[in-house]
N, C-alpha and C positions, 0 to 999 in steps of 0.2 A: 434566208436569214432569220426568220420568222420562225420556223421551223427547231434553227440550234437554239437560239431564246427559250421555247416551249422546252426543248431537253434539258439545256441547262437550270432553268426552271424546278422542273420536273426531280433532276438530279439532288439539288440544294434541299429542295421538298423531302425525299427522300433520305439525305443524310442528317435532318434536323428530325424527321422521324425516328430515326435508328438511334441519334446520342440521345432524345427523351424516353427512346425504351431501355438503353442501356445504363441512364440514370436511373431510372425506376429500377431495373435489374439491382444495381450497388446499392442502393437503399431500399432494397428489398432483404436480399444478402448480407449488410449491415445490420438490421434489425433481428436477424435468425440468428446471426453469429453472438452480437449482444445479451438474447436472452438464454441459448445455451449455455454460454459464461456464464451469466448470473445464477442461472441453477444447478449449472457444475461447483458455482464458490458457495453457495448456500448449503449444497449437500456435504462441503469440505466441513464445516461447525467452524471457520475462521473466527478471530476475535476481531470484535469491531476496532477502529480506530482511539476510540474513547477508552474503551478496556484496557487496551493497550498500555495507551498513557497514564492509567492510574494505577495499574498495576507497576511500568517500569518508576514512579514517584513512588510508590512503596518500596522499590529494592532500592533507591537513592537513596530513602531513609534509613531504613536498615543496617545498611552498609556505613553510612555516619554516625552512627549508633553502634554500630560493631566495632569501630575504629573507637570511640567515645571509651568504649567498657575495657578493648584491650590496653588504653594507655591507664585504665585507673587500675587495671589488675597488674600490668607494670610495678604501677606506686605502691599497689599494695603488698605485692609480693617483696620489693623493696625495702619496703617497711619492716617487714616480718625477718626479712634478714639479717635487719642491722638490730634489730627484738633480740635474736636468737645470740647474735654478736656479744652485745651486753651482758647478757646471761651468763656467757662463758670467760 
């Protein structure tokens, strides 16, 4: 009786060794895989997140600004046709 104790024991011993080296294993492998990444996206020349966003608030503006200029060149070309109307 004594004996299956000491195995069973012995066994639990052994399997709480094996998952803290197989932890150590994945957080080991975690930490290789992480920094690969980071110096595989570093050597990409990516744009930061901040870049990003102040460049995509400049094509916002832009663009409502480019909307802005097409409706006064509407009016103005408008204008010039009903100029040219008169004339005739």
């Amino acid at each position: 009786m004594q004996s299956d104790n000491k195995f069973l024991s012995d066994l639990a011993r052994l399997g709480q060794s094996a998952a803290g080296t197989l932890h150590g294993v994945k957080s080991e492998l975690q930490g290789q895989v992480k920094t690969r990444l980071e110096s595989a996206l570093m050597d990409m020349d990516l744009v930061s997140r901040e870049e990003y966003e102040v460049v995509r608030e400049i094509a916002i503006a832009a663009r409502e600004e480019n909307a802005l200029l097409l409706t006064r060149l509407d009016a103005l070309e408008n204008d010039i046709k009903a100029l040219k109307k008169k004339k005739k």
